[in-house]
N, C-alpha and C positions, 0 to 999 in steps of 0.2 A: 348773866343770862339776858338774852334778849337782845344781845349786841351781836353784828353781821361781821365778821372775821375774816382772815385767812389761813390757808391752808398751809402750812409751814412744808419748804420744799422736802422728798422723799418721805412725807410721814402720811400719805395716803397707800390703805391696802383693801384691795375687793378680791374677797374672799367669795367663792361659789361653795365651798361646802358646808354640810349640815352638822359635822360635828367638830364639838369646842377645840380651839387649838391654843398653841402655847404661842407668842411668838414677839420675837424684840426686836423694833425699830431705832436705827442708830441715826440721829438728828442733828445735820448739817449744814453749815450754809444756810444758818436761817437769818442775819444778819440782814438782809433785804427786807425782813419784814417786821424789825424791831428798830423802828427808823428814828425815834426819839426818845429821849429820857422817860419814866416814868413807871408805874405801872403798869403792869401786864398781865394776862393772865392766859394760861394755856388750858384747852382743854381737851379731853377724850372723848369723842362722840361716836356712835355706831348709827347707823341707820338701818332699818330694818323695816320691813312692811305696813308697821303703827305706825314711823315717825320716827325721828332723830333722838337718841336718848342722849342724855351726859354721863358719861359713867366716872370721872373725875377729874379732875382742876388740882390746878397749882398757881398760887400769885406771887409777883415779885415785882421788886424794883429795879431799874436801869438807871446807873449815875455813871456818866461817863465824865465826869468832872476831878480832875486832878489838882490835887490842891499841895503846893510844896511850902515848909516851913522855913527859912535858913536867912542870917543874919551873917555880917563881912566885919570883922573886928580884928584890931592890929594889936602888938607886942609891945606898941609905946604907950 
């Protein structure tokens, strides 16, 4: 909370009607804005005539760090 974000592309929708809908956004090409390792957190926000509400979150982490194990040993 209280941190300035971005909008992750295709997951913005403005809605003009008054009654509740169902409806699922499929998230893309967001790669551009998860630009370093670490945590993250995504959230859901509505905006609506009072102000921005959070309706819910998820956090995770990014490791883009590949780590290979392997040793070279002979038959003599």
């Amino acid at each position: 909370l209280g941190t300035t974000g971005a909008v992750l592309p295709g997951s913005s929708l403005v809605s003009g009607n008054t009654v509740p809908q169902s409806q699922v956004l499929t998230l893309n090409k967001y790669e551009s804005v998860f630009t370093s390792d670490g945590r993250w957190t995504i959230e859901l926000l509505a905006l609506t005539p009072f102000g921005i509400d959070r309706l819910a979150f998820v956090s995770f982490d990014i490791n883009r760090t590949i780590q290979v194990n392997g040793s070279v040993t002979t038959i003599e």
